[in-house]
Phi, psi and omega in degrees: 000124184291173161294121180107329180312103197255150177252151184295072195324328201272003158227025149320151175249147194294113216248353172190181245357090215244156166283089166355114167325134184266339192282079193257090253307305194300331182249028162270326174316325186284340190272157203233164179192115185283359180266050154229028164293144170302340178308324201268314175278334167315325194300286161354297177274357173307305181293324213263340193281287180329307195299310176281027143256322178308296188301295217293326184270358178271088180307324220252148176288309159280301183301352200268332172264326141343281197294326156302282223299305174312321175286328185290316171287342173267005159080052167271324201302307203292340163289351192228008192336303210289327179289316152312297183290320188274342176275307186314319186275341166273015150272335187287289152027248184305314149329337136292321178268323128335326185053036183200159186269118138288053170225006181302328196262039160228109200316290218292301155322287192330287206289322164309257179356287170325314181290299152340290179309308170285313178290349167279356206089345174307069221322065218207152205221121181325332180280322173334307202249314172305331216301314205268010161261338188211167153201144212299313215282343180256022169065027207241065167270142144293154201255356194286136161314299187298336152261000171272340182278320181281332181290304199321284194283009127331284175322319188296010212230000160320136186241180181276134190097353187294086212262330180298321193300325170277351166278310178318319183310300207291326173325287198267010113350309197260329205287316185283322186248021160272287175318219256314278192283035154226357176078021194265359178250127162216119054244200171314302197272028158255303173318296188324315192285308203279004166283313177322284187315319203292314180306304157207139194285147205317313187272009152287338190283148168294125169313292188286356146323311183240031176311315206291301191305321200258005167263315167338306194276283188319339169295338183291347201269149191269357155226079184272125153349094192273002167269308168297316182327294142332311195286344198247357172274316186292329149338301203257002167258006158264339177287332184294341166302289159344288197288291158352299190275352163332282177322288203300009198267300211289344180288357187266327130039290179275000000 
């Protein structure tokens, strides 16, 4: 810094009076929480039984994958594994002994599905699933937010050389933040969702972060499930119990 030069109080950094810490042995110890009663987790499991008859009794392939998606943002999936993993694999299945997806003639699902398959692990190639819906260069996108959200976060699960997924990316970049900054998306918890994608993609994110935000959304939806819905609250106030008490075991410790 030369001489004569001046600095910007405002961008020192503030070196005292800072705010005691709260996390403290006495007041982690104070803390109490009623969802660690047994009533609640019987309620729970009470609950987790309804959903898995809701999968066993849903025959059609889009709501049912649907509905994986949703248990999984709603930070559920360890309740349903075994249900999860056995419908994915008999769409991937079928879909080898077919040589087609039956979701192919659906964006929005199609591109859900994609995305799924691949965060499982799954072996599947944008033409499995993608071939017969878009292509970059004739503009034959859906104009729906809500495929445009779900392609988005597909495209992130891209491997290298995959060039249609890297043209979809950049499509549906520009398409969600030209309708954000021109205001073509309503209501609200439609802006929320494509700021949400745009910001970062879904499997970068801590899952259980982002419980909160994606139960907040699932109430918006408009044939939403009132056992589940219920079902990812009580959930995530008996794991936030669980863990509470965690703390205070290991705080003791010290």
């Amino acid at each position: 810094m030369t001489k004569g030069s001046s600095i910007n109080q405002s961008d020192l950094r503030r070196s005292a009076n800072y705010r005691p810490n709260i996390w403290k042995d006495n007041f982690l110890q104070s803390l109490t929480s009623k969802y660690d009663k047994e009533e609640y987790a019987m309620q729970l499991n009470k609950w987790v039984i309804e959903v898995k008859c809701i999968f066993v009794q849903e025959l059609e392939v889009t709501p049912k994958i649907e509905l994986v998606d949703w248990i999984q943002k709603l930070g559920l999936a360890g309740h349903f594994e075994k249900e999860i993993d056995e419908f994915l694999q008999n769409i991937f299945v079928s879909a080898q002994n077919f040589n087609k997806f039956s979701v192919q003639d659906n964006m929005h699902v199609s591109t859900l599905c994609f995305r799924l398959l691949r965060q499982h692990g799954y072996h599947v190639f944008p033409a499995d699933i993608l071939s017969n819906l878009f292509d970059v260069t004739d503009n034959s996108f859906s104009s729906d937010a809500k495929d445009i959200t779900e392609l988005l976060e597909a495209t992130h699960l891209s491997l290298d050389g995959e060039k249609v997924l890297d043209d979809a990316k950049k499509f549906a970049i520009n398409w969600l933040k030209d309708a954000v900054n021109n205001k073509q998306l309503i209501p609200k918890y439609v802006i929320e969702r494509v700021v949400h994608a745009l910001e970062l993609p879904s499997h970068w994110r801590v899952p259980w972060f982002d419980v909160k935000w994606h139960v907040k959304q699932y109430q918006t939806k408009k044939h939403m499930d009132s056992v589940l819905l219920e079902l990812s609250k009580l959930n995530f106030n008996i794991t936030q119990a669980k863990l509470q008490k965690e703390v205070k075991e290991l705080s003791r410790y010290q």
